[in-house]
N, CA, C and O atoms as a Maestro MAE file, in Angstrom:
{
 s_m_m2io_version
 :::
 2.0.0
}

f_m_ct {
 s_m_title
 :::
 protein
 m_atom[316] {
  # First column is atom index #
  i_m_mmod_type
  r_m_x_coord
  r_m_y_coord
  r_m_z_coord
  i_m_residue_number
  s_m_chain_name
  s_m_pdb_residue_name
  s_m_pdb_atom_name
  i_m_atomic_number
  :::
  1 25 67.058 -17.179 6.658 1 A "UNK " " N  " 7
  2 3 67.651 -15.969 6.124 1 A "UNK " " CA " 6
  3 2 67.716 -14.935 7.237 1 A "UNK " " C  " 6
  4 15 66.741 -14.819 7.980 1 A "UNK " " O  " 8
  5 25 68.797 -14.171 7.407 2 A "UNK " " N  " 7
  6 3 68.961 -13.255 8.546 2 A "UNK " " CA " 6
  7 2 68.391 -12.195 8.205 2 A "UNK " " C  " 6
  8 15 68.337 -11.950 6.999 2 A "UNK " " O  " 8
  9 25 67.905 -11.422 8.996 3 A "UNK " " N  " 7
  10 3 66.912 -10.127 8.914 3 A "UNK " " CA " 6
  11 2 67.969 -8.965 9.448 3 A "UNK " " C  " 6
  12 15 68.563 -8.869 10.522 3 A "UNK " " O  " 8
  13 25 67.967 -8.099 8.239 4 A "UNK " " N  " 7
  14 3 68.277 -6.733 8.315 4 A "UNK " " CA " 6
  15 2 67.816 -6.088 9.684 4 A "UNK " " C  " 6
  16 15 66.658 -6.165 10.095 4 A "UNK " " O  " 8
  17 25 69.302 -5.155 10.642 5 A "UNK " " N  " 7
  18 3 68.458 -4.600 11.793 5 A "UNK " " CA " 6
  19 2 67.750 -3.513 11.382 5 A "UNK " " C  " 6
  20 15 67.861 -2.838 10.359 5 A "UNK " " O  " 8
  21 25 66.696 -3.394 12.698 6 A "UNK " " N  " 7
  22 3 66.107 -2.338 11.839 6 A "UNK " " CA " 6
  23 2 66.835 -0.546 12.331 6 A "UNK " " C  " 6
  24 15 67.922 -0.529 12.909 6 A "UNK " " O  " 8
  25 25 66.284 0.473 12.098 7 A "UNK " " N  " 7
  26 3 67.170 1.469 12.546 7 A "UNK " " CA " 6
  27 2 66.929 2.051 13.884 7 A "UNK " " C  " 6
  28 15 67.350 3.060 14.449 7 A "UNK " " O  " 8
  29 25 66.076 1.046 14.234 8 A "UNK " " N  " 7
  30 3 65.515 1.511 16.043 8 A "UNK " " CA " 6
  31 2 66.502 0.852 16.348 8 A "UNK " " C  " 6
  32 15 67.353 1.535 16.917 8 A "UNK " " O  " 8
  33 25 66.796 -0.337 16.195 9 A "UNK " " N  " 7
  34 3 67.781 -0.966 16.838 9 A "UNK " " CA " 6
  35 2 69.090 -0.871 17.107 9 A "UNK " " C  " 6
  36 15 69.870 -1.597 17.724 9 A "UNK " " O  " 8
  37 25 69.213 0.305 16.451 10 A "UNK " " N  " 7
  38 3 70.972 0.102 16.066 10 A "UNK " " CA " 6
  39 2 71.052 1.369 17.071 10 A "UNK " " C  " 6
  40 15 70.211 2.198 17.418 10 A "UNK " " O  " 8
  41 25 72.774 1.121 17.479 11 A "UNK " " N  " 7
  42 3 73.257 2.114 18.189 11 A "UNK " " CA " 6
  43 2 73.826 3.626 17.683 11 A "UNK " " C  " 6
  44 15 74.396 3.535 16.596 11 A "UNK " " O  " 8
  45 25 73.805 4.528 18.048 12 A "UNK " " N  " 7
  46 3 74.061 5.459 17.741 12 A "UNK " " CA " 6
  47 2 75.079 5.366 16.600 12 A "UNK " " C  " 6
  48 15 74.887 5.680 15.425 12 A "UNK " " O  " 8
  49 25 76.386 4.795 17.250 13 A "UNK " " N  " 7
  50 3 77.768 4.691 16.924 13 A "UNK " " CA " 6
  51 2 77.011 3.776 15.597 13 A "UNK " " C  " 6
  52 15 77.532 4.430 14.694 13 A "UNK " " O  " 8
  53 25 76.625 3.305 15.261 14 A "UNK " " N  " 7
  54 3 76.180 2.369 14.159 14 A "UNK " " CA " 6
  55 2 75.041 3.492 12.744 14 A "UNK " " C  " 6
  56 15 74.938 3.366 11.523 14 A "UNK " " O  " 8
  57 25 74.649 4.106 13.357 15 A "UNK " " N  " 7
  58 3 73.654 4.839 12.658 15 A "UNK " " CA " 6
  59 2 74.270 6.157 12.323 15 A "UNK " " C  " 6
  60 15 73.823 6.913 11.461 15 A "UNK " " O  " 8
  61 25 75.584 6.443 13.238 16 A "UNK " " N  " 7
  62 3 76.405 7.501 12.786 16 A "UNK " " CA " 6
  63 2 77.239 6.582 11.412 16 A "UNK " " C  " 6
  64 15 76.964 7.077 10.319 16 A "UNK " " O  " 8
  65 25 77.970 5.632 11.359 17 A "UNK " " N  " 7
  66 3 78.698 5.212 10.541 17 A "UNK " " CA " 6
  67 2 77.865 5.041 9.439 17 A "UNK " " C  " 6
  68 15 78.343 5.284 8.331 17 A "UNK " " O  " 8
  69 25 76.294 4.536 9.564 18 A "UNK " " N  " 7
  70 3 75.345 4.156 8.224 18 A "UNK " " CA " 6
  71 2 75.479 5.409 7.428 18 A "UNK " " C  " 6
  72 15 75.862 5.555 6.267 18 A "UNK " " O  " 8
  73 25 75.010 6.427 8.458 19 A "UNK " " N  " 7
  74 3 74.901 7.717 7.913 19 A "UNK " " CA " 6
  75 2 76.310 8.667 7.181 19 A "UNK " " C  " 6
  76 15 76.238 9.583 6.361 19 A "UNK " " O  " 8
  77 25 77.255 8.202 7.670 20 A "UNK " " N  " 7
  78 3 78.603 8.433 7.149 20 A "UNK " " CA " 6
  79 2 78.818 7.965 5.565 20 A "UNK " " C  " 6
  80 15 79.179 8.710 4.654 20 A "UNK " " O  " 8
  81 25 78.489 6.469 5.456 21 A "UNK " " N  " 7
  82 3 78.460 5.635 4.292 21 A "UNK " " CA " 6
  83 2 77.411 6.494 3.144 21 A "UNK " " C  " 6
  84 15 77.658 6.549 1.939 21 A "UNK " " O  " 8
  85 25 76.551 6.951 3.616 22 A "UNK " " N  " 7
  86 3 75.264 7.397 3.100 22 A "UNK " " CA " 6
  87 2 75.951 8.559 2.293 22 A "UNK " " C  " 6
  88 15 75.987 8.484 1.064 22 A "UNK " " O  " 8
  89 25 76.433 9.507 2.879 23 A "UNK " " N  " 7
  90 3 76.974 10.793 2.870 23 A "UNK " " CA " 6
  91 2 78.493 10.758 1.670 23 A "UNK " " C  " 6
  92 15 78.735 11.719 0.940 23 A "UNK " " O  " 8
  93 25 78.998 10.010 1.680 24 A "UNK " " N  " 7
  94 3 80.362 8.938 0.745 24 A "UNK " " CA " 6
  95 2 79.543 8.850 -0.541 24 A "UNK " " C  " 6
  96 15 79.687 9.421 -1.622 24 A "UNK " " O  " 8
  97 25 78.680 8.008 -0.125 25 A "UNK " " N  " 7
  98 3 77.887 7.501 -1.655 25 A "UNK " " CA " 6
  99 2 77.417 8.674 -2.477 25 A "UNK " " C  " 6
  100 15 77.663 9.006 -3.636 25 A "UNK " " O  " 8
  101 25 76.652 9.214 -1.511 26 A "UNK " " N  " 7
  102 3 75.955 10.521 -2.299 26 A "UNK " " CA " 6
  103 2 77.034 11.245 -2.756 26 A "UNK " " C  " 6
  104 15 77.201 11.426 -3.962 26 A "UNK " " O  " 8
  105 25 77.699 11.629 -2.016 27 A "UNK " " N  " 7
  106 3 79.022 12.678 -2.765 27 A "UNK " " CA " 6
  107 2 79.751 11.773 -3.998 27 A "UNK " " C  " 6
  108 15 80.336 12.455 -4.839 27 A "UNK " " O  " 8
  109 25 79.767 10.635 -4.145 28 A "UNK " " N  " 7
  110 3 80.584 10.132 -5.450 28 A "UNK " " CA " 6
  111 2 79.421 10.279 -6.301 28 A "UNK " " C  " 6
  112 15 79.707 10.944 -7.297 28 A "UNK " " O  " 8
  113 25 78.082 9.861 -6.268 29 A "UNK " " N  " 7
  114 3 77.009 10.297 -7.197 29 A "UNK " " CA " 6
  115 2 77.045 11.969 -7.426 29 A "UNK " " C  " 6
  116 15 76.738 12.326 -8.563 29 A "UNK " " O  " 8
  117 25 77.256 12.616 -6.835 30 A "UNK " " N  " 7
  118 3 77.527 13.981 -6.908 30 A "UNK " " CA " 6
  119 2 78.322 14.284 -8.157 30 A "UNK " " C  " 6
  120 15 78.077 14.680 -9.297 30 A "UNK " " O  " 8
  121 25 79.637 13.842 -7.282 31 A "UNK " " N  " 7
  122 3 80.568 13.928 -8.479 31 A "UNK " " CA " 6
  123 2 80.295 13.315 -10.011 31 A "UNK " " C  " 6
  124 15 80.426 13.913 -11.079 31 A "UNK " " O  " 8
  125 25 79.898 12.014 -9.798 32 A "UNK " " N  " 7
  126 3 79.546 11.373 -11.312 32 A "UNK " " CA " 6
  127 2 78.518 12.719 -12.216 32 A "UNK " " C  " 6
  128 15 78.658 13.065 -13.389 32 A "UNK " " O  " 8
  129 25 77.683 13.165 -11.369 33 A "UNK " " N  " 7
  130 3 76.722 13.948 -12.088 33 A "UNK " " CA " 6
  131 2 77.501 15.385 -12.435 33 A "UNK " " C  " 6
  132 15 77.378 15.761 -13.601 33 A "UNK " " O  " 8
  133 25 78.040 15.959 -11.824 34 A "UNK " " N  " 7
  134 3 78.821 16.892 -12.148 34 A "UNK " " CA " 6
  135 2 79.729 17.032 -13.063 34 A "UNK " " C  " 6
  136 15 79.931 18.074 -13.687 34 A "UNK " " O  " 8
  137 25 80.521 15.655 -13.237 35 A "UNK " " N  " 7
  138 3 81.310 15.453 -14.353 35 A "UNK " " CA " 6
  139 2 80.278 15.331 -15.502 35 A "UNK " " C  " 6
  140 15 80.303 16.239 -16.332 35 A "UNK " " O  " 8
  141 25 79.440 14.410 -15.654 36 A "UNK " " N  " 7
  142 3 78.566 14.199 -17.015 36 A "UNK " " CA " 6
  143 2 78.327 15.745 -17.709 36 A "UNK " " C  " 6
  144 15 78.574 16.165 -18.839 36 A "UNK " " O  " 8
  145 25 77.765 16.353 -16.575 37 A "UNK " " N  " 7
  146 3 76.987 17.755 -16.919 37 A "UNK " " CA " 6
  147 2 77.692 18.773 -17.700 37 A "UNK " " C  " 6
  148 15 77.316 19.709 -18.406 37 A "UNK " " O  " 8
  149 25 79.480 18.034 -17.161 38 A "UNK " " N  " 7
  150 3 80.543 19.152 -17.617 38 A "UNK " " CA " 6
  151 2 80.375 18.867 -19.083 38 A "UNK " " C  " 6
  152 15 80.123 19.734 -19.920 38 A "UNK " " O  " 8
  153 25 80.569 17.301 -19.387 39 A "UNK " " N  " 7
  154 3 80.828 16.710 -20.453 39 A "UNK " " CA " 6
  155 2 80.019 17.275 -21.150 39 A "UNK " " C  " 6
  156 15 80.332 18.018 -22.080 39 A "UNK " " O  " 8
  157 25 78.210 16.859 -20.611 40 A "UNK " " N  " 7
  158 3 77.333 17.598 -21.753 40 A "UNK " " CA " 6
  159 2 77.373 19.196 -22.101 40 A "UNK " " C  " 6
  160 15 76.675 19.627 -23.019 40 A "UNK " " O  " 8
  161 25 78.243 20.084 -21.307 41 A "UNK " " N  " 7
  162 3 78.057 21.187 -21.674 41 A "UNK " " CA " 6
  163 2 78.878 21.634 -22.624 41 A "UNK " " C  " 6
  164 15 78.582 22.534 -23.409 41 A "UNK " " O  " 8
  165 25 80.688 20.608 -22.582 42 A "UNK " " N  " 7
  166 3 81.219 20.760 -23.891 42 A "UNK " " CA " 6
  167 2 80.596 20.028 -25.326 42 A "UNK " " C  " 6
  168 15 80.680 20.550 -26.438 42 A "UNK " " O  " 8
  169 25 80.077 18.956 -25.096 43 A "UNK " " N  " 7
  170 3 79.077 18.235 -26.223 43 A "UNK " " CA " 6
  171 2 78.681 19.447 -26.966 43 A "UNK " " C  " 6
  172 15 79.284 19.777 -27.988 43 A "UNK " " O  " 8
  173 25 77.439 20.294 -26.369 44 A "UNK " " N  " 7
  174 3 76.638 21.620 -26.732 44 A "UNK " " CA " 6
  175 2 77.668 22.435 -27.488 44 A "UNK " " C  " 6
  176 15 77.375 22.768 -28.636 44 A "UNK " " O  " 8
  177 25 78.906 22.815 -26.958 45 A "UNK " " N  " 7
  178 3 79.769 24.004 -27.353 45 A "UNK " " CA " 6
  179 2 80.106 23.502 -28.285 45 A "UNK " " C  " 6
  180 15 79.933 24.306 -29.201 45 A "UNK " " O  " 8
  181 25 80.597 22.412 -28.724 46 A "UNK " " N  " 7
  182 3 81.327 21.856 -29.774 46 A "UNK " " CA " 6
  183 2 80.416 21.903 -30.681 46 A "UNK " " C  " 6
  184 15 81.094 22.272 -31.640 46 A "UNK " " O  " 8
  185 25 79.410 21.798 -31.048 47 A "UNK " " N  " 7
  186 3 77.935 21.345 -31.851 47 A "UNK " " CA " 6
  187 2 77.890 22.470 -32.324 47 A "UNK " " C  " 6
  188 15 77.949 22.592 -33.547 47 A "UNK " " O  " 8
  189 25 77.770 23.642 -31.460 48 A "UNK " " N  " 7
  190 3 77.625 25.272 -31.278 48 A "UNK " " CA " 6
  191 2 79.023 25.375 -32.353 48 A "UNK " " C  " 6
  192 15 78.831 25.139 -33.546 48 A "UNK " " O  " 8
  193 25 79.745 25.561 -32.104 49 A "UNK " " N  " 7
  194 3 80.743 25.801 -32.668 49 A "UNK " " CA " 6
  195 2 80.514 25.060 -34.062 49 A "UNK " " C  " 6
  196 15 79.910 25.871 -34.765 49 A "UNK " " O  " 8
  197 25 80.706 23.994 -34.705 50 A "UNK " " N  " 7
  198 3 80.514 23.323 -35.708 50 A "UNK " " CA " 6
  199 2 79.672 24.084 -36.588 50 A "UNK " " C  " 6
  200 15 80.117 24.506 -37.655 50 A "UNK " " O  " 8
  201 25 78.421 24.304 -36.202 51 A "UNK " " N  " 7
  202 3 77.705 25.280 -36.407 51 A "UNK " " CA " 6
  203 2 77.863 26.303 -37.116 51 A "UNK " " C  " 6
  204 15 77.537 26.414 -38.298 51 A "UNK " " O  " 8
  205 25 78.497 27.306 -36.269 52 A "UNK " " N  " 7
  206 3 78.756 28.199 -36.333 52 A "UNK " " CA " 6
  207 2 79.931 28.526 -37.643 52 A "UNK " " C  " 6
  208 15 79.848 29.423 -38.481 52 A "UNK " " O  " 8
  209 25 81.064 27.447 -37.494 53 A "UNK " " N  " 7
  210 3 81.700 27.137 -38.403 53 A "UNK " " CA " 6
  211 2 80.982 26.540 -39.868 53 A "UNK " " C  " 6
  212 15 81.301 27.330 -40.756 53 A "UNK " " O  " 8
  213 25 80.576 26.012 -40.133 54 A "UNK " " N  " 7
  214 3 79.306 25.177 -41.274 54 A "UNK " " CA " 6
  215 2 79.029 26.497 -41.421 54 A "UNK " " C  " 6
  216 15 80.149 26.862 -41.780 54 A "UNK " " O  " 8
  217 25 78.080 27.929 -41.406 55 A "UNK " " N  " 7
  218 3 77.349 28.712 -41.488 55 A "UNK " " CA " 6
  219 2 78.522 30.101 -42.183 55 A "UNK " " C  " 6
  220 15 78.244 31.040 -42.929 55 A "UNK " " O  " 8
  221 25 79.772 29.724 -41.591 56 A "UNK " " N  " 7
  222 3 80.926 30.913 -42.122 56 A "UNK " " CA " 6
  223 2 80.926 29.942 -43.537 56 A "UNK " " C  " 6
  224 15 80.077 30.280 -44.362 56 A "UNK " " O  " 8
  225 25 81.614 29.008 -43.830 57 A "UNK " " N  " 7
  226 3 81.621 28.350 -45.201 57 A "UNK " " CA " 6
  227 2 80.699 28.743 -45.849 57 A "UNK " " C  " 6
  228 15 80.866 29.577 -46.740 57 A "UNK " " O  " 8
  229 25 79.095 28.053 -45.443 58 A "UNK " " N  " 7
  230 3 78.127 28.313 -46.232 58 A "UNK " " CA " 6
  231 2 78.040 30.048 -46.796 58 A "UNK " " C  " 6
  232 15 77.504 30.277 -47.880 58 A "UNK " " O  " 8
  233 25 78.353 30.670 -46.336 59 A "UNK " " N  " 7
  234 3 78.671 32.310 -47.071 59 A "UNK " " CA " 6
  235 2 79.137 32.765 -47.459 59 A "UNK " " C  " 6
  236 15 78.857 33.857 -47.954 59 A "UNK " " O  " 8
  237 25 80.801 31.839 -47.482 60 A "UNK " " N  " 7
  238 3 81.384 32.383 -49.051 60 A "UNK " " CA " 6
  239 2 81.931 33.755 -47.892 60 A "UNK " " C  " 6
  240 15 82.967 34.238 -48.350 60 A "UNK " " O  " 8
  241 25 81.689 34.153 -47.142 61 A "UNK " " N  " 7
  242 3 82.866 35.297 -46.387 61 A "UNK " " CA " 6
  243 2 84.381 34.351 -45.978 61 A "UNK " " C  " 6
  244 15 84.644 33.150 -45.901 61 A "UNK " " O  " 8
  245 25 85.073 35.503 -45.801 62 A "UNK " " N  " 7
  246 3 86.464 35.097 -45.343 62 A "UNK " " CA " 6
  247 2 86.134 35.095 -43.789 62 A "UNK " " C  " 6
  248 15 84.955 35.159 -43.442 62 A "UNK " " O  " 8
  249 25 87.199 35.019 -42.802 63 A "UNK " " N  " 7
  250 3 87.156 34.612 -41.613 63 A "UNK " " CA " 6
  251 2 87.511 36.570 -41.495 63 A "UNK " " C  " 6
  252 15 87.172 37.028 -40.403 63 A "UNK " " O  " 8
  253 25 87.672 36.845 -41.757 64 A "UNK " " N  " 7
  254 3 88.605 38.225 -41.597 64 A "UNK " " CA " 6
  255 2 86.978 38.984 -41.577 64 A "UNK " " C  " 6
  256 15 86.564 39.464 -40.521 64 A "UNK " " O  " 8
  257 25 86.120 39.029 -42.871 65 A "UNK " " N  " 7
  258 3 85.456 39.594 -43.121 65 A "UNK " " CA " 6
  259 2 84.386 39.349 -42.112 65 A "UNK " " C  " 6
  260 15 83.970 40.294 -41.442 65 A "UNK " " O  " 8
  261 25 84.076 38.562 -42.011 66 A "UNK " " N  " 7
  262 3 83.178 37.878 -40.389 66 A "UNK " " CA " 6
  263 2 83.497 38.507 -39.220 66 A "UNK " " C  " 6
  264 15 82.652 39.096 -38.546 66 A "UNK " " O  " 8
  265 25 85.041 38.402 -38.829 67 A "UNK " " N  " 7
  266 3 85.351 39.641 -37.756 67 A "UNK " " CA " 6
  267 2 85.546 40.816 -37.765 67 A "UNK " " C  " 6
  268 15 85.574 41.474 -36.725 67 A "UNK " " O  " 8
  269 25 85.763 41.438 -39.217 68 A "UNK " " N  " 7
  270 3 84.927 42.917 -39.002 68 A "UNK " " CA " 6
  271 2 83.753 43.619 -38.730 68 A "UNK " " C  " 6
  272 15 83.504 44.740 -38.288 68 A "UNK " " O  " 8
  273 25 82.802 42.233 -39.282 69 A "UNK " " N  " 7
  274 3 81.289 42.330 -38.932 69 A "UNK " " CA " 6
  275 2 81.059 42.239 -37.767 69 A "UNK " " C  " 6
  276 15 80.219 43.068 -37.419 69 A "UNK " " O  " 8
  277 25 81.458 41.530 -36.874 70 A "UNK " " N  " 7
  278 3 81.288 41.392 -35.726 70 A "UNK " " CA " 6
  279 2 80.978 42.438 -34.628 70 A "UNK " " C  " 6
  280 15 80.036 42.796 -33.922 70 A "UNK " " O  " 8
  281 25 82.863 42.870 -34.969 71 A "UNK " " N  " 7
  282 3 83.717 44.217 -34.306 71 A "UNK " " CA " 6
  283 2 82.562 45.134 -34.615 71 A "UNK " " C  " 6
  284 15 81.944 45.558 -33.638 71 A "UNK " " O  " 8
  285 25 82.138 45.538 -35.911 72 A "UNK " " N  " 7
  286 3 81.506 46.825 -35.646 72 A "UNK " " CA " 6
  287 2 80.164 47.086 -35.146 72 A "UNK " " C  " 6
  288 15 79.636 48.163 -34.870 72 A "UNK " " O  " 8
  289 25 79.594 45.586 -35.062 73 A "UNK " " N  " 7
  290 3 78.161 45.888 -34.232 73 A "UNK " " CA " 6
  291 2 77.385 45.809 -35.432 73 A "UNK " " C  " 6
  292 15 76.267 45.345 -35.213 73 A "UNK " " O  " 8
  293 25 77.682 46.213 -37.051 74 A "UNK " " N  " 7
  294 3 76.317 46.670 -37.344 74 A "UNK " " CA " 6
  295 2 75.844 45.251 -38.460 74 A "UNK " " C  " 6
  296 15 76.258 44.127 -38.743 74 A "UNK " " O  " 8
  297 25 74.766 46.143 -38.808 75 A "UNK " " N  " 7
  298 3 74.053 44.627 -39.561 75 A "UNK " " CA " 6
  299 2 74.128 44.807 -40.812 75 A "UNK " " C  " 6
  300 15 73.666 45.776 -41.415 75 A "UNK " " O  " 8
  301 25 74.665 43.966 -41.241 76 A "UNK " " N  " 7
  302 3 74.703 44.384 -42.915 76 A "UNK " " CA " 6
  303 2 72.780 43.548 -43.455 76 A "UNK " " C  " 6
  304 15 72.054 42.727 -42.895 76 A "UNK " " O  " 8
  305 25 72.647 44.458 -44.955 77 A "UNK " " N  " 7
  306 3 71.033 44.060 -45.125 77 A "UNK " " CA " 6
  307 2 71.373 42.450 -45.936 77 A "UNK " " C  " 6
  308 15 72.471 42.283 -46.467 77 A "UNK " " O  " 8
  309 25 70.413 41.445 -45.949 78 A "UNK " " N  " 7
  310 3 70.331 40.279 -46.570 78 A "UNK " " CA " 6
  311 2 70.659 40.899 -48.051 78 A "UNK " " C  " 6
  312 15 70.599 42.045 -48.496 78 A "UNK " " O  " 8
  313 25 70.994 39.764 -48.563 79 A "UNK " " N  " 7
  314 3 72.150 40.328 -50.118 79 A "UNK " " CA " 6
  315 2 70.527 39.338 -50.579 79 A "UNK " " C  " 6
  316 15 70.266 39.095 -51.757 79 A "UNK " " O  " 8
  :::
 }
 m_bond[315] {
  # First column is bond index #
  i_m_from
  i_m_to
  i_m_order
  :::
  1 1 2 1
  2 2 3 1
  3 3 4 2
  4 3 5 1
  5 5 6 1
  6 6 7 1
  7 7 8 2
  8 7 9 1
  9 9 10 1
  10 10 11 1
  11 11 12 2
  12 11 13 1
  13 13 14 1
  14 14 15 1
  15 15 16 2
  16 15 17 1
  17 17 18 1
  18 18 19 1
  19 19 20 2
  20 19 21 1
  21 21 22 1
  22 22 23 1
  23 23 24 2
  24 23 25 1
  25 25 26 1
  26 26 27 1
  27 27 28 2
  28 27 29 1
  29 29 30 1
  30 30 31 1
  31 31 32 2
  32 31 33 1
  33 33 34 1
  34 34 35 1
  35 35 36 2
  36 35 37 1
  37 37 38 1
  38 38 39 1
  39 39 40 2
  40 39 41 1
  41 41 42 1
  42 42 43 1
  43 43 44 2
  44 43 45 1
  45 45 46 1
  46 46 47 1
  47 47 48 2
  48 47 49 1
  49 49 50 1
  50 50 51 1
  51 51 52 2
  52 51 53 1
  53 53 54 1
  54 54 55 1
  55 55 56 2
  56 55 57 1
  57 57 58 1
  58 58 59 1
  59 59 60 2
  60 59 61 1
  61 61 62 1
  62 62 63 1
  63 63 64 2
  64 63 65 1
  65 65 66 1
  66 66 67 1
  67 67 68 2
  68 67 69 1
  69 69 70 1
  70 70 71 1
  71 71 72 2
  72 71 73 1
  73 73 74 1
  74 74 75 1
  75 75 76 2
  76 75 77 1
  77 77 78 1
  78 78 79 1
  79 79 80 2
  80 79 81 1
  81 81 82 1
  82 82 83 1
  83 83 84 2
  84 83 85 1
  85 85 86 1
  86 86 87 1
  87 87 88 2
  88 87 89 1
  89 89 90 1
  90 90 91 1
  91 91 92 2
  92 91 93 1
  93 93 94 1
  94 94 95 1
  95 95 96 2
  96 95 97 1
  97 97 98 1
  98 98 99 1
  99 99 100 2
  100 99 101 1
  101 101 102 1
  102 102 103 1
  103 103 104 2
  104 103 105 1
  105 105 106 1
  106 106 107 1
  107 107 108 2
  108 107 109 1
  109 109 110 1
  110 110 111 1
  111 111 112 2
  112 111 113 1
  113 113 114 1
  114 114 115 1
  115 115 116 2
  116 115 117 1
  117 117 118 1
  118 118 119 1
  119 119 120 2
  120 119 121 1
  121 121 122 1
  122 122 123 1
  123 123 124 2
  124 123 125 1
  125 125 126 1
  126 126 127 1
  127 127 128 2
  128 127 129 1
  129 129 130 1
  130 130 131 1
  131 131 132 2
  132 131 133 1
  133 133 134 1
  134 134 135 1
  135 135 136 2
  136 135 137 1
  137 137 138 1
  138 138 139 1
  139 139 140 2
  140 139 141 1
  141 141 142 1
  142 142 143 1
  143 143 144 2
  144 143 145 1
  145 145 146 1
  146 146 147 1
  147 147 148 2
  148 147 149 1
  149 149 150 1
  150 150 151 1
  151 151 152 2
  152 151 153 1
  153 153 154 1
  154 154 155 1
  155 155 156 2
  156 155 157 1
  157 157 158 1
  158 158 159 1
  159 159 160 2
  160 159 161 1
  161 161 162 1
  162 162 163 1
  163 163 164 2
  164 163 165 1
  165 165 166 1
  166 166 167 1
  167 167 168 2
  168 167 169 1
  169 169 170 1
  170 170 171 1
  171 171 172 2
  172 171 173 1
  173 173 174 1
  174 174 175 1
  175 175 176 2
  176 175 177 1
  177 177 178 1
  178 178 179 1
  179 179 180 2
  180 179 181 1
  181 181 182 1
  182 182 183 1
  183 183 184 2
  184 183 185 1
  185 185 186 1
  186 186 187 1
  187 187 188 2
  188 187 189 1
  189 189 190 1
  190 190 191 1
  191 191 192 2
  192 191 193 1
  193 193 194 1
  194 194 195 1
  195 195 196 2
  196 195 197 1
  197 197 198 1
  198 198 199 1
  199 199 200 2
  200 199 201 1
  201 201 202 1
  202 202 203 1
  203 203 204 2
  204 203 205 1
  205 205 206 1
  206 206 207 1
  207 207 208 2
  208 207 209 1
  209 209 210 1
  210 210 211 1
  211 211 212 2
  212 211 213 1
  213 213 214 1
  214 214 215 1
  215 215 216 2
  216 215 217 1
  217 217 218 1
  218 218 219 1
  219 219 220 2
  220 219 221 1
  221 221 222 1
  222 222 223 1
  223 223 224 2
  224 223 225 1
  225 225 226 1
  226 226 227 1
  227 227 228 2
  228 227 229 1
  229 229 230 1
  230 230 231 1
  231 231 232 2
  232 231 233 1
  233 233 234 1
  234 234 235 1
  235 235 236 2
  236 235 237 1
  237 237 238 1
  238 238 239 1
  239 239 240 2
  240 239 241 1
  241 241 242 1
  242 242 243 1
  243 243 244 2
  244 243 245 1
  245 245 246 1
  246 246 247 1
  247 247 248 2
  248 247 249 1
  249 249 250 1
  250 250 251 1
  251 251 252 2
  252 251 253 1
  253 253 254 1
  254 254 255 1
  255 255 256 2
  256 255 257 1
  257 257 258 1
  258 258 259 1
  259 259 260 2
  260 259 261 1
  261 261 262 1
  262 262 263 1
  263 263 264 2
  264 263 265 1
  265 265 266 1
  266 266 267 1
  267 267 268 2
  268 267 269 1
  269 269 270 1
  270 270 271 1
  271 271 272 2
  272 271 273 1
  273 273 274 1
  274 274 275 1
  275 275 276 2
  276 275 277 1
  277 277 278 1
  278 278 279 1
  279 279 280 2
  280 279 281 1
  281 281 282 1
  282 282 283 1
  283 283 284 2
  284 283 285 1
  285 285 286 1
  286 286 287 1
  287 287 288 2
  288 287 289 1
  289 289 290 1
  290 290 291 1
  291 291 292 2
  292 291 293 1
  293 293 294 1
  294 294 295 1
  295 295 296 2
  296 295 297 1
  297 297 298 1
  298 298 299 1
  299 299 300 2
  300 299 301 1
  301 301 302 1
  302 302 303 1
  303 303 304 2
  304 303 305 1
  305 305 306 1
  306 306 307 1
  307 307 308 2
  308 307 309 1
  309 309 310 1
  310 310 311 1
  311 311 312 2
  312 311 313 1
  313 313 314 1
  314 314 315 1
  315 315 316 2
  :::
 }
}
């Protein structure tokens, strides 16, 4: 079985290209992770949202009446 060189051995020009390859890989793992993260952060919003939506139904307000509440800042007391 042939033996891997080791990295003393190798020439510059060889340990520049390893290191090139190295630098490729990591940046597509980069990217893979960056995309997921995006994904999981719309996952969250959507959930958030659902939510948020589920909670207007559950009260029997209109959508109208929800954004006046909003708009004015204030708190109406628990009914």
């Amino acid at each position: 079985m042939p033996r891997r060189k080791k990295v003393e051995n190798l020439s510059l020009e060889e340990m520049l290209m390893k290191t090139e390859q190295e630098i490729k890989t990591t940046e597509a793992e980069l990217k893979e992770l960056r995309l997921k993260a995006k994904e999981l952060r719309k996952k969250i919003e959507d959930k958030q949202k659902d939510e948020i939506f589920s909670a207007l139904l559950a009260s029997g307000k209109t959508v109208e009446e929800v954004m006046t509440y909003l708009k004015s800042g204030n708190e109406e007391k628990a009914e």
